[in-house]
mmCIF file of the N, C-alpha and C atoms, coordinates in Angstrom:
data_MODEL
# 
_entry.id   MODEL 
# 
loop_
_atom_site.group_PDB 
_atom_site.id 
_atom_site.type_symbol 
_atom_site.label_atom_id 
_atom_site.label_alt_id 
_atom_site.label_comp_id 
_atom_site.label_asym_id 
_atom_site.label_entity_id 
_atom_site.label_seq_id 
_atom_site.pdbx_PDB_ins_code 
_atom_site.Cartn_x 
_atom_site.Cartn_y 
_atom_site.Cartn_z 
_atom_site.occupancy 
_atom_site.B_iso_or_equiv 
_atom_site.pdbx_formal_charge 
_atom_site.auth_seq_id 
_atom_site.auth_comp_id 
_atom_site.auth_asym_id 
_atom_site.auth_atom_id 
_atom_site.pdbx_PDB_model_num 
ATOM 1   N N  . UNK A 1 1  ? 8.777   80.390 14.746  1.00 0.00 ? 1  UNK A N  1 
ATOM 2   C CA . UNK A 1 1  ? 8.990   79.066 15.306  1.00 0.00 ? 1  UNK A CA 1 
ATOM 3   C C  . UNK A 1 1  ? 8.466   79.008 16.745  1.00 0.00 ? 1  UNK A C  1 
ATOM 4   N N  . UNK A 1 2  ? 8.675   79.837 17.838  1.00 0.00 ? 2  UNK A N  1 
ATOM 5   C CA . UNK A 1 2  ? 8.219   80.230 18.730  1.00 0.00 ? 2  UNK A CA 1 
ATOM 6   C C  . UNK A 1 2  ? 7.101   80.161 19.060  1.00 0.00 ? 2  UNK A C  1 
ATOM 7   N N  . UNK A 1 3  ? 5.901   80.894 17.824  1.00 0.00 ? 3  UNK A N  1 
ATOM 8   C CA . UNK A 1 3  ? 4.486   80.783 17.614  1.00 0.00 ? 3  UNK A CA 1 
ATOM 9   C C  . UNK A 1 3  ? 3.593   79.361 17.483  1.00 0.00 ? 3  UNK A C  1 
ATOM 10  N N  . UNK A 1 4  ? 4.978   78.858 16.573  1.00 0.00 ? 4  UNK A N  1 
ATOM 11  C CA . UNK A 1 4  ? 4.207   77.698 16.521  1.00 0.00 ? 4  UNK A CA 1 
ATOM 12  C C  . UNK A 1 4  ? 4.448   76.290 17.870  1.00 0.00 ? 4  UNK A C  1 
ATOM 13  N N  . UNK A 1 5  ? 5.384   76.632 18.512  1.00 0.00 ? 5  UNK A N  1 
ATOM 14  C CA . UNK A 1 5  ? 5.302   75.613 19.774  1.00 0.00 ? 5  UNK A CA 1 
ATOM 15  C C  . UNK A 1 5  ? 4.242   76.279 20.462  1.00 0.00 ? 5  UNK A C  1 
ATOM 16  N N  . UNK A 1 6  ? 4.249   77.364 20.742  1.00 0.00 ? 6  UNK A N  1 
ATOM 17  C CA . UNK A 1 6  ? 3.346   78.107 22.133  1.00 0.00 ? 6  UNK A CA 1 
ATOM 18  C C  . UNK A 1 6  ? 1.858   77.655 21.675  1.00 0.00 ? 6  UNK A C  1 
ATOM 19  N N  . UNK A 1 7  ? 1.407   77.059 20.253  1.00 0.00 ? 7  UNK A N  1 
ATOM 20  C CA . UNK A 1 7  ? 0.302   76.834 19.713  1.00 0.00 ? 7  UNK A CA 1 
ATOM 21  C C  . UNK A 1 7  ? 0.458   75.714 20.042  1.00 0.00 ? 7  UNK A C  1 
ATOM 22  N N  . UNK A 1 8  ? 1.536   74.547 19.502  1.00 0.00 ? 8  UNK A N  1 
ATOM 23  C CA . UNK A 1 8  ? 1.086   72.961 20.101  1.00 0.00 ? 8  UNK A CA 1 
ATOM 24  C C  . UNK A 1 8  ? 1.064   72.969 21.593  1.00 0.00 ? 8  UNK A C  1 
ATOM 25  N N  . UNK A 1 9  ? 2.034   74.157 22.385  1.00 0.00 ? 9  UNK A N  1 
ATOM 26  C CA . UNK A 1 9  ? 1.728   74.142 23.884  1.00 0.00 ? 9  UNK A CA 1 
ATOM 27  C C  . UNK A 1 9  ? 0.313   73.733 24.448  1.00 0.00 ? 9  UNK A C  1 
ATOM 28  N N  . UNK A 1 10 ? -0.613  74.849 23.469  1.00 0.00 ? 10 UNK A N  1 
ATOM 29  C CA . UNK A 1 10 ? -1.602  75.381 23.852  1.00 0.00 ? 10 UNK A CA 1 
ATOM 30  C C  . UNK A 1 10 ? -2.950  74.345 23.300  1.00 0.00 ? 10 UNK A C  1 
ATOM 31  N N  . UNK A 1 11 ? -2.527  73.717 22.117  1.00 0.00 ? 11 UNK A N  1 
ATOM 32  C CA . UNK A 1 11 ? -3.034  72.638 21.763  1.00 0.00 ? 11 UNK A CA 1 
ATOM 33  C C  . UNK A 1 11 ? -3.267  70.916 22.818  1.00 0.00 ? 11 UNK A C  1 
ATOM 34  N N  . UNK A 1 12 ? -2.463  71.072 23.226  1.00 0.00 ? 12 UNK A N  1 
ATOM 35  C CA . UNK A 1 12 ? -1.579  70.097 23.830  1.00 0.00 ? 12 UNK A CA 1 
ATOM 36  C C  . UNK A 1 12 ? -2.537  70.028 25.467  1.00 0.00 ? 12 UNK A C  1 
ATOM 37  N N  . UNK A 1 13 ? -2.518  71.012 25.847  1.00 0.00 ? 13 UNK A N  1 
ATOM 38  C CA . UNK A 1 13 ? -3.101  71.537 27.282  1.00 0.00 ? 13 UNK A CA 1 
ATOM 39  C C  . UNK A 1 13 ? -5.168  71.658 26.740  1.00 0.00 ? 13 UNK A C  1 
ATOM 40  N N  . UNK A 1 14 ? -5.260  71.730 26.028  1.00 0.00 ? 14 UNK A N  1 
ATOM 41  C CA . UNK A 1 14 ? -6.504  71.977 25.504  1.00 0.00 ? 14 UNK A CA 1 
ATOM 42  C C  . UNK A 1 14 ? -7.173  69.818 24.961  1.00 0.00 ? 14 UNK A C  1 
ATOM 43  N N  . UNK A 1 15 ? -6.339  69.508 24.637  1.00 0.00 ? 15 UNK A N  1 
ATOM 44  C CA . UNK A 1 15 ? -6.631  67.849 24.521  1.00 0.00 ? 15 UNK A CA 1 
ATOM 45  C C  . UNK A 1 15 ? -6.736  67.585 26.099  1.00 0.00 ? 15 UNK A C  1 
ATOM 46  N N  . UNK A 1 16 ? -5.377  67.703 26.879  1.00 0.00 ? 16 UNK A N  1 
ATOM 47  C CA . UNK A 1 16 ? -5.125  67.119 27.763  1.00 0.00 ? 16 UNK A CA 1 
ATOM 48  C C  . UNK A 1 16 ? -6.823  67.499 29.134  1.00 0.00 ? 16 UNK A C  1 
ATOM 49  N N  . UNK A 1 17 ? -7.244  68.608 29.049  1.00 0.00 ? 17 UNK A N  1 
ATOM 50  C CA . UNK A 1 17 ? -8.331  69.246 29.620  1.00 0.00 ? 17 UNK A CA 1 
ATOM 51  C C  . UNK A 1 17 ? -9.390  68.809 29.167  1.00 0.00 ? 17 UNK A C  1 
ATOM 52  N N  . UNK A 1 18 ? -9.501  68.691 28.010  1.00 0.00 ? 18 UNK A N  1 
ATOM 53  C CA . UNK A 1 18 ? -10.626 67.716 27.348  1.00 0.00 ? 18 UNK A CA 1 
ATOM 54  C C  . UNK A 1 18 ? -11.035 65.992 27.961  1.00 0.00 ? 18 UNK A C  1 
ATOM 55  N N  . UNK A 1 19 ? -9.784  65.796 27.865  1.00 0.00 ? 19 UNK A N  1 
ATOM 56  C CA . UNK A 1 19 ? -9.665  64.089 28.503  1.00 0.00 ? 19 UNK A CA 1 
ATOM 57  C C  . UNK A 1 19 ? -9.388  63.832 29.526  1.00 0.00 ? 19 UNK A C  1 
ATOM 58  N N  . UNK A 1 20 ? -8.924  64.714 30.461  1.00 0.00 ? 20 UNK A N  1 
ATOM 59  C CA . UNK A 1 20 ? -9.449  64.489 32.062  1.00 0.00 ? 20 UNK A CA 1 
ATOM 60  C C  . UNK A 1 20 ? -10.491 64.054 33.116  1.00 0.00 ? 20 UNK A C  1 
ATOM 61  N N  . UNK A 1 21 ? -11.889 64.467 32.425  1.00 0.00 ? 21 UNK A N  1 
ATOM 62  C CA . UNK A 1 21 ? -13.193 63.759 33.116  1.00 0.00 ? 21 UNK A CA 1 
ATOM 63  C C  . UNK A 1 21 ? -13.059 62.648 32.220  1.00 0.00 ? 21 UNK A C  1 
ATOM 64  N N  . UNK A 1 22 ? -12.586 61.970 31.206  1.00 0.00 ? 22 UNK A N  1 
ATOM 65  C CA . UNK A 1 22 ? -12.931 60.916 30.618  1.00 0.00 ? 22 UNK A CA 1 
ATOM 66  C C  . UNK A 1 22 ? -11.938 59.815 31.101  1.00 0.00 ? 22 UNK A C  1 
ATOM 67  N N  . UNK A 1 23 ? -10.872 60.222 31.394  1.00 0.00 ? 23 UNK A N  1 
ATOM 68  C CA . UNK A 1 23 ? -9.966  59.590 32.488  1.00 0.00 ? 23 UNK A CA 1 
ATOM 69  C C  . UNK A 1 23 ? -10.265 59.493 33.754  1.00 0.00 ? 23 UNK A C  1 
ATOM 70  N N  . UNK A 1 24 ? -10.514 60.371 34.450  1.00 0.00 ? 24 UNK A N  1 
ATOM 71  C CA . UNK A 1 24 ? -11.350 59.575 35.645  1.00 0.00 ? 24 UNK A CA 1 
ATOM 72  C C  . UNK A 1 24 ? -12.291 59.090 35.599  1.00 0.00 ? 24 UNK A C  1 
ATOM 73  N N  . UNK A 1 25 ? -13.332 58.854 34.825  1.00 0.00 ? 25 UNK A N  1 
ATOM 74  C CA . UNK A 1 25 ? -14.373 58.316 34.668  1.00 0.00 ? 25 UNK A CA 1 
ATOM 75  C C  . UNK A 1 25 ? -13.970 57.070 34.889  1.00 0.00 ? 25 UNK A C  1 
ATOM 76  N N  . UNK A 1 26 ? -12.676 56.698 33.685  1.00 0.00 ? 26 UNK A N  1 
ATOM 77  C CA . UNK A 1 26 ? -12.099 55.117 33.243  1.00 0.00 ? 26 UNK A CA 1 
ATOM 78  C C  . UNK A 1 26 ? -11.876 54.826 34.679  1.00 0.00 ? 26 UNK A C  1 
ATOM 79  N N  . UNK A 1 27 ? -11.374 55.323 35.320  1.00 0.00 ? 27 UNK A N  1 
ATOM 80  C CA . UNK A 1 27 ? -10.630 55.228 36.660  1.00 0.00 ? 27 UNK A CA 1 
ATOM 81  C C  . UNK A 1 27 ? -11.280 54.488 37.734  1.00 0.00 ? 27 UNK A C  1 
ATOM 82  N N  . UNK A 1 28 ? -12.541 54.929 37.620  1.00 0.00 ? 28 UNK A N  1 
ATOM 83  C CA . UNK A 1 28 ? -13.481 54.599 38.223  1.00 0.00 ? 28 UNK A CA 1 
ATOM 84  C C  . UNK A 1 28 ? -14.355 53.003 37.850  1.00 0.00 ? 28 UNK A C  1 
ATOM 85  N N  . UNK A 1 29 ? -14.322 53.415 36.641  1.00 0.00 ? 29 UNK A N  1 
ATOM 86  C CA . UNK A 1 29 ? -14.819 51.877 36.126  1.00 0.00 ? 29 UNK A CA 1 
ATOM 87  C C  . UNK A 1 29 ? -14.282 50.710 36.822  1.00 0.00 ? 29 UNK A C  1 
ATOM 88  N N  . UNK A 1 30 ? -12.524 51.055 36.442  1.00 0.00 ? 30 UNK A N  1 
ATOM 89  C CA . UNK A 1 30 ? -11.355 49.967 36.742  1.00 0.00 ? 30 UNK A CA 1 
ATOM 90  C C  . UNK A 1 30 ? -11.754 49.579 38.520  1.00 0.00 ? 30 UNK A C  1 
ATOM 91  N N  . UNK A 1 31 ? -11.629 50.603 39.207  1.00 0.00 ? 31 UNK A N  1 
ATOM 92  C CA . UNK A 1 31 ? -12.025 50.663 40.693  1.00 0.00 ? 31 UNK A CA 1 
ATOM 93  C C  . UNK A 1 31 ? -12.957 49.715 40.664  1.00 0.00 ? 31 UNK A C  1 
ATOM 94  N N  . UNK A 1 32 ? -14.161 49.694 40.089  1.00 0.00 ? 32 UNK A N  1 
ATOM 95  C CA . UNK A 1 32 ? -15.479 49.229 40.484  1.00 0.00 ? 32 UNK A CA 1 
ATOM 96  C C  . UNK A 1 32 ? -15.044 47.467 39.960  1.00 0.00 ? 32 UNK A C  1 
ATOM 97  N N  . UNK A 1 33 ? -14.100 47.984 38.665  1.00 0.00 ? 33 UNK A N  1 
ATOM 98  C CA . UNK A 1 33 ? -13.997 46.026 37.873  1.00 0.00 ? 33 UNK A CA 1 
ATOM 99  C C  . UNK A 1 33 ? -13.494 45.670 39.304  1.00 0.00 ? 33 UNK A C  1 
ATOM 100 N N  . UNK A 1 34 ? -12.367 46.243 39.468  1.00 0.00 ? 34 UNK A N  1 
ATOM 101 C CA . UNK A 1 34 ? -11.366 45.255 40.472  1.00 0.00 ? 34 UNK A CA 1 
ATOM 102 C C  . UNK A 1 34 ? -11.577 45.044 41.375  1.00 0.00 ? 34 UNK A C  1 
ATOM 103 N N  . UNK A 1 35 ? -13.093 45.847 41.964  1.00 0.00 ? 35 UNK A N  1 
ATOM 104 C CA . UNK A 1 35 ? -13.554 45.264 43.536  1.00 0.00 ? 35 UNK A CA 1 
ATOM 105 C C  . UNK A 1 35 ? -14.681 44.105 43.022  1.00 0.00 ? 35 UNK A C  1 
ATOM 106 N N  . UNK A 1 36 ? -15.294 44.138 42.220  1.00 0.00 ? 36 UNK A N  1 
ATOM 107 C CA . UNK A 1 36 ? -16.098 43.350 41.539  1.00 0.00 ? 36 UNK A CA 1 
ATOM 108 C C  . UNK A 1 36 ? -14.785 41.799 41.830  1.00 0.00 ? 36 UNK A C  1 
ATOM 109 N N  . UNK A 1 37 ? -13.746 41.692 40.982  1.00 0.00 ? 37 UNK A N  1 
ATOM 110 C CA . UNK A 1 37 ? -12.866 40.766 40.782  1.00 0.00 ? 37 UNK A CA 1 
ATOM 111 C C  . UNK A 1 37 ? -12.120 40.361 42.407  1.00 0.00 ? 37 UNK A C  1 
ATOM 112 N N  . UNK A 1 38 ? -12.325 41.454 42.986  1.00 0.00 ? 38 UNK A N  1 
ATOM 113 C CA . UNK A 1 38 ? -12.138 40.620 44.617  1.00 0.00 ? 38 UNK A CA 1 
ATOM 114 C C  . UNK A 1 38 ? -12.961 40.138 45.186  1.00 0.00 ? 38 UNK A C  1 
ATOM 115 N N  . UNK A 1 39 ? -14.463 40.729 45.129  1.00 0.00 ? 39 UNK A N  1 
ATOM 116 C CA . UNK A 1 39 ? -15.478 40.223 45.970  1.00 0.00 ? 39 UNK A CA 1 
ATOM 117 C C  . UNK A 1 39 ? -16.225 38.816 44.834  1.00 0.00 ? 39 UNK A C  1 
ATOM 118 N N  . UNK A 1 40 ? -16.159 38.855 44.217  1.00 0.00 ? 40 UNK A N  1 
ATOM 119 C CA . UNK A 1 40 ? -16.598 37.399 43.251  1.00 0.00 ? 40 UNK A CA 1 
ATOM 120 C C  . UNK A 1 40 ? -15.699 36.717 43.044  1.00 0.00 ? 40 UNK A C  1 
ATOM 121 N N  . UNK A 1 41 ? -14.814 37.220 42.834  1.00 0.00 ? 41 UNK A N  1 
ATOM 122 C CA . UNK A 1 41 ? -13.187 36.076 42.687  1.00 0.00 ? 41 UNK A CA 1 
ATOM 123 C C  . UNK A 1 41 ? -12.879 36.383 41.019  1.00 0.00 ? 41 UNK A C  1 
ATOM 124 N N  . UNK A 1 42 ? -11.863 36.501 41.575  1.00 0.00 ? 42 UNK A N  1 
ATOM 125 C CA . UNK A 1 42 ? -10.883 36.413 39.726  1.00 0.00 ? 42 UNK A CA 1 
ATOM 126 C C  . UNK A 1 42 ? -11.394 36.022 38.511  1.00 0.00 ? 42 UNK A C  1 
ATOM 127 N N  . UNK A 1 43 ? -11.571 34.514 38.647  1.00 0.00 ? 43 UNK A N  1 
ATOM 128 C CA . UNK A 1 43 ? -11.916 33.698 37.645  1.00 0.00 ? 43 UNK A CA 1 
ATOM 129 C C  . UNK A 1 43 ? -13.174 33.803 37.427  1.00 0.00 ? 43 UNK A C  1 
ATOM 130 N N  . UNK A 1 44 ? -14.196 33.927 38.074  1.00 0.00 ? 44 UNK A N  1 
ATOM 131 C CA . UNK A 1 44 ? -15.659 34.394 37.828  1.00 0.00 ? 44 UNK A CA 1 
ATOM 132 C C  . UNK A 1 44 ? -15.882 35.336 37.280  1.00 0.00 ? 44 UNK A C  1 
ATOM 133 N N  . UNK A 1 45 ? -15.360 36.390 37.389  1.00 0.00 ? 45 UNK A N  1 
ATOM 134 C CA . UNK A 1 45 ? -15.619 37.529 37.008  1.00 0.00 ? 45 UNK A CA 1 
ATOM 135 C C  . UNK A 1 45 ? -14.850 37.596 35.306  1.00 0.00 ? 45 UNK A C  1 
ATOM 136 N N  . UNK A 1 46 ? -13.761 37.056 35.301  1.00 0.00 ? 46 UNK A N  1 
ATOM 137 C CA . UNK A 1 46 ? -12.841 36.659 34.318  1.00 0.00 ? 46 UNK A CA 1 
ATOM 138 C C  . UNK A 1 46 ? -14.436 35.588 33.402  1.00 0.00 ? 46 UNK A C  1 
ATOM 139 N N  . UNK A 1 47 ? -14.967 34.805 33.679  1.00 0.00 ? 47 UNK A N  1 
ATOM 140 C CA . UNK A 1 47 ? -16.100 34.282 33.075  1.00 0.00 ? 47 UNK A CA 1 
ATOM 141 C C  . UNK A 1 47 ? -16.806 34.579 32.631  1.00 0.00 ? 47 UNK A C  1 
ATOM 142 N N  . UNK A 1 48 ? -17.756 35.459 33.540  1.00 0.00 ? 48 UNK A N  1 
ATOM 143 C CA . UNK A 1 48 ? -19.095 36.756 33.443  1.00 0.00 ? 48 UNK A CA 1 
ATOM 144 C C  . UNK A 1 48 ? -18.487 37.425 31.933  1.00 0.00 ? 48 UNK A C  1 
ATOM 145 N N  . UNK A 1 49 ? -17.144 38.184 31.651  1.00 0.00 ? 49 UNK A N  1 
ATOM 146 C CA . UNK A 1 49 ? -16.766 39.220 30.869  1.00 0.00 ? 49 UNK A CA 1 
ATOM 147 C C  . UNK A 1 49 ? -16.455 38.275 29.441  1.00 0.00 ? 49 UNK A C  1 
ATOM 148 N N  . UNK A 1 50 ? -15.953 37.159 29.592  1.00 0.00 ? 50 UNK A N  1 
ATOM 149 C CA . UNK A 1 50 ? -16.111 36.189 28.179  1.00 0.00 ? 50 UNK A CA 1 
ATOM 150 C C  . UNK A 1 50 ? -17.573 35.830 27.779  1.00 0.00 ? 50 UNK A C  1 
ATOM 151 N N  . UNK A 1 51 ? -18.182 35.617 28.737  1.00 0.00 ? 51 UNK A N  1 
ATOM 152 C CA . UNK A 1 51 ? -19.404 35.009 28.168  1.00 0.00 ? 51 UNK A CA 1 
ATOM 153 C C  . UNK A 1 51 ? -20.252 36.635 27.880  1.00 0.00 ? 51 UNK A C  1 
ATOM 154 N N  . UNK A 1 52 ? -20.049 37.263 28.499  1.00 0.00 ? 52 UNK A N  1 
ATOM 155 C CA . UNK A 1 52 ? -21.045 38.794 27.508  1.00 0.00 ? 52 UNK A CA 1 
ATOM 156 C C  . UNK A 1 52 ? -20.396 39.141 26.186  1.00 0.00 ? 52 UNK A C  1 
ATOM 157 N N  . UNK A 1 53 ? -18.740 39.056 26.324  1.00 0.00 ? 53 UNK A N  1 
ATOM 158 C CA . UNK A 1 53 ? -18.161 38.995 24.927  1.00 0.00 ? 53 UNK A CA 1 
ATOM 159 C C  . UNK A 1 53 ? -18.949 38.244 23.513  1.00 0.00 ? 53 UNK A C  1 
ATOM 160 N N  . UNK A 1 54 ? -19.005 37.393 24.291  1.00 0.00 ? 54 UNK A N  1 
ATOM 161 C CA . UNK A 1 54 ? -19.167 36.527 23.286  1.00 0.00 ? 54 UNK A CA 1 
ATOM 162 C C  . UNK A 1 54 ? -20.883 37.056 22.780  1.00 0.00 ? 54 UNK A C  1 
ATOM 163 N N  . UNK A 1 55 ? -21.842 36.790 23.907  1.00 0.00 ? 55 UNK A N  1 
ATOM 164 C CA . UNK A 1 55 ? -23.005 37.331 23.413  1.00 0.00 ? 55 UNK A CA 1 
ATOM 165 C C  . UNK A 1 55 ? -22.860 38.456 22.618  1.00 0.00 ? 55 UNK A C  1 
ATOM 166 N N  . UNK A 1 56 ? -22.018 39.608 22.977  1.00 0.00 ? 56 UNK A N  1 
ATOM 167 C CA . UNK A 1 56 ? -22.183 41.220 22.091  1.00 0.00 ? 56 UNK A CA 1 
ATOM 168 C C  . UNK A 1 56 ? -22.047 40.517 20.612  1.00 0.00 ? 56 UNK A C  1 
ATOM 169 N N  . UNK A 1 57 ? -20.822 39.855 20.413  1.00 0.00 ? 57 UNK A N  1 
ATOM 170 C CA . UNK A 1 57 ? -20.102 39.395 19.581  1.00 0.00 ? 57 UNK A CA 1 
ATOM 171 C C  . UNK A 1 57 ? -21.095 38.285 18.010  1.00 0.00 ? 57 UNK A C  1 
ATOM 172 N N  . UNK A 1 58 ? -22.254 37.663 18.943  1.00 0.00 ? 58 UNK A N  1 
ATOM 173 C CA . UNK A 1 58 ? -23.188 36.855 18.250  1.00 0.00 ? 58 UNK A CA 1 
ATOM 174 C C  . UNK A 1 58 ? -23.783 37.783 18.066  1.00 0.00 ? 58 UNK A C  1 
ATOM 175 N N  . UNK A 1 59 ? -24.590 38.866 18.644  1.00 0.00 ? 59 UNK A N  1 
ATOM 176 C CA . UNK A 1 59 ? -25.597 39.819 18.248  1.00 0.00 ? 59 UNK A CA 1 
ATOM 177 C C  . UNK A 1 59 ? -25.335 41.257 17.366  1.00 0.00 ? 59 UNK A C  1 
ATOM 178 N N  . UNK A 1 60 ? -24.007 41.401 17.523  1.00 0.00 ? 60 UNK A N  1 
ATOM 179 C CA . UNK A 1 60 ? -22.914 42.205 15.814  1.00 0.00 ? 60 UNK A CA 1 
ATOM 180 C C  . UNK A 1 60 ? -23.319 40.884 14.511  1.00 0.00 ? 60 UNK A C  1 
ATOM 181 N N  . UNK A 1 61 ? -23.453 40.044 15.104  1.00 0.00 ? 61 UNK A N  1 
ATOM 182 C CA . UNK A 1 61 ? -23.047 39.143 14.217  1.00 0.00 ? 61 UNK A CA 1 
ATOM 183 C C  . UNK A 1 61 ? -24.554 39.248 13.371  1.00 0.00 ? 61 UNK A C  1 
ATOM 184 N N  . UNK A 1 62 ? -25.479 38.382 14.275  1.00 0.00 ? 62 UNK A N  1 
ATOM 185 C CA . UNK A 1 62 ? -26.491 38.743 13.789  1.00 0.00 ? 62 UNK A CA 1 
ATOM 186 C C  . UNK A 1 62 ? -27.122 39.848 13.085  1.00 0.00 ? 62 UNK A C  1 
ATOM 187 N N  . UNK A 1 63 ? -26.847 40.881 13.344  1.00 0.00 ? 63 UNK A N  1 
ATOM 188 C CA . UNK A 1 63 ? -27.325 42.230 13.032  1.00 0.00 ? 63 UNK A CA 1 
ATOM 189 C C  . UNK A 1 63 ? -26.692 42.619 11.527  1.00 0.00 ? 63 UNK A C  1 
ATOM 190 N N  . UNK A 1 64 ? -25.559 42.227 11.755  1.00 0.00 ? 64 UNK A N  1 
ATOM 191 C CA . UNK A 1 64 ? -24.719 42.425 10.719  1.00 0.00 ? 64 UNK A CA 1 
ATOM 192 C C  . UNK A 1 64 ? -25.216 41.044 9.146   1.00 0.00 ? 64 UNK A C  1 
ATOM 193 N N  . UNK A 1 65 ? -25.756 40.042 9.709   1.00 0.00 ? 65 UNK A N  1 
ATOM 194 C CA . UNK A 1 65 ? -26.274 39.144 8.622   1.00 0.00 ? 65 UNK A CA 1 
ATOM 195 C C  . UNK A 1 65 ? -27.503 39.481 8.222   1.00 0.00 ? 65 UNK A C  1 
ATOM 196 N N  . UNK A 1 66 ? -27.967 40.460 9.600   1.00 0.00 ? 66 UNK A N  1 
ATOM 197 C CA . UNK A 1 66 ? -29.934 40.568 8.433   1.00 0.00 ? 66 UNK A CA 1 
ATOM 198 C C  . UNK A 1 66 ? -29.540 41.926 7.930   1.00 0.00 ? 66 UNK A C  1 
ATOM 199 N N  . UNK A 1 67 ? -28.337 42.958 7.936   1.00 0.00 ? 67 UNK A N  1 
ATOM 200 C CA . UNK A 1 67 ? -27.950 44.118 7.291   1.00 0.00 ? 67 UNK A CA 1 
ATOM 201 C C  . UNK A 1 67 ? -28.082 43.531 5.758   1.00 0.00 ? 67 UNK A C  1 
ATOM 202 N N  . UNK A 1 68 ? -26.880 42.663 5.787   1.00 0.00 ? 68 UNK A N  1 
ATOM 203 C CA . UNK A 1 68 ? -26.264 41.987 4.164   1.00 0.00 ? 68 UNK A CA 1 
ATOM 204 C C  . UNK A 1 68 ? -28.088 41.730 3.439   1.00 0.00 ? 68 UNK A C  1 
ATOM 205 N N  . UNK A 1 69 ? -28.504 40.479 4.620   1.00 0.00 ? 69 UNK A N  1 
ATOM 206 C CA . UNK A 1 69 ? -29.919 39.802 3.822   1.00 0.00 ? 69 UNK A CA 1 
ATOM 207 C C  . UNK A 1 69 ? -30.883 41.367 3.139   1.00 0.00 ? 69 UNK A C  1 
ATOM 208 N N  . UNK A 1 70 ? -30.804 41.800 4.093   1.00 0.00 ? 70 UNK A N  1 
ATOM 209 C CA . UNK A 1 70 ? -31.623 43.501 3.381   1.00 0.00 ? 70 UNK A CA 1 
ATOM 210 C C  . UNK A 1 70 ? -31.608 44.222 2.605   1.00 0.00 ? 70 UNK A C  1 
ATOM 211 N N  . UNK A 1 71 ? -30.063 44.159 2.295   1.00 0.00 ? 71 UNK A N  1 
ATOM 212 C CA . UNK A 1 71 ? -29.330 44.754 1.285   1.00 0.00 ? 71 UNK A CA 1 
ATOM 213 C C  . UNK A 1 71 ? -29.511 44.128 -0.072  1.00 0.00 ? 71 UNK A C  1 
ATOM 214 N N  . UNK A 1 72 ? -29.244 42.439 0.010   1.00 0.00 ? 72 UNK A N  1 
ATOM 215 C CA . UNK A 1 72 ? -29.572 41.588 -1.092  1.00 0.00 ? 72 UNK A CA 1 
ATOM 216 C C  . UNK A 1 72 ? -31.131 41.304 -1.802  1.00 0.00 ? 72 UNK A C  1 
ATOM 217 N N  . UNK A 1 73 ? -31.677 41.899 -0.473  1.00 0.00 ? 73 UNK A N  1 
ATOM 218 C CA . UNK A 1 73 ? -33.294 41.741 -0.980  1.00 0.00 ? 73 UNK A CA 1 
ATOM 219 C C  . UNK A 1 73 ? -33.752 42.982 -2.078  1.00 0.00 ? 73 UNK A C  1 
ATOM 220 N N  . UNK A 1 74 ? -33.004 44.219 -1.299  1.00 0.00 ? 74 UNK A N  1 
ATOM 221 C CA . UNK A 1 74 ? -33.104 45.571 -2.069  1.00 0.00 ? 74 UNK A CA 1 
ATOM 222 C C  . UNK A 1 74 ? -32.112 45.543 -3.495  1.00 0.00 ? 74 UNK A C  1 
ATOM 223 N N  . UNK A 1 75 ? -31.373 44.667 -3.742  1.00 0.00 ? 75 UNK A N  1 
ATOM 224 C CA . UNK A 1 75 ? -30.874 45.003 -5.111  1.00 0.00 ? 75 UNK A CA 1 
ATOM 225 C C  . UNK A 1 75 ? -31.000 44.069 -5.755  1.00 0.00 ? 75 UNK A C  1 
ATOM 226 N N  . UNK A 1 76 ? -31.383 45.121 -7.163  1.00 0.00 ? 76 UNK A N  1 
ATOM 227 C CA . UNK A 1 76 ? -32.378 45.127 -8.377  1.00 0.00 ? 76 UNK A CA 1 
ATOM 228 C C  . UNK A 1 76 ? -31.307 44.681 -9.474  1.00 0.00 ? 76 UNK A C  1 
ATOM 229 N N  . UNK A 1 77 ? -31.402 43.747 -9.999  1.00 0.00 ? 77 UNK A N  1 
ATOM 230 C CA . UNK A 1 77 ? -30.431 43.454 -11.285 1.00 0.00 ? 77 UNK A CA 1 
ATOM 231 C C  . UNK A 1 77 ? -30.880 44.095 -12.292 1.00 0.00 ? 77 UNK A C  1 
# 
């Protein structure tokens, strides 16, 4: 029983070391959003991030309708 905590210990410390540069990385992002969101203002920036949403969001979209059309062209009854 012993063996097996000192293994999720060890498990545990081995994730957590893994995701440390990927956490500060985030950290950094957030830093950069939130000076972004002071020096442009709240609501602008709050704008900028809907309206790219939305573009990613049309161009999944798209991509995803000439996938299907490709698919329907390739099958053979």
């Amino acid at each position: 029983m012993l063996d097996r905590a000192n293994n999720q210990i060890r498990d545990l410390t081995s994730r957590v070391n893994r995701l440390e540069p990927e956490n500060e990385r985030l950290r950094g992002v957030e830093r950069d959003y939130n000076c972004a969101r002071h020096v442009l203002g709240f609501e602008r920036v709050d704008e900028i991030v809907s309206a790219v949403k939305e573009q990613e969001t049309a161009h999944r979209d798209l991509e995803t309708a000439a996938r299907r059309q490709k698919a329907n062209r390739n099958y053979v009854r």
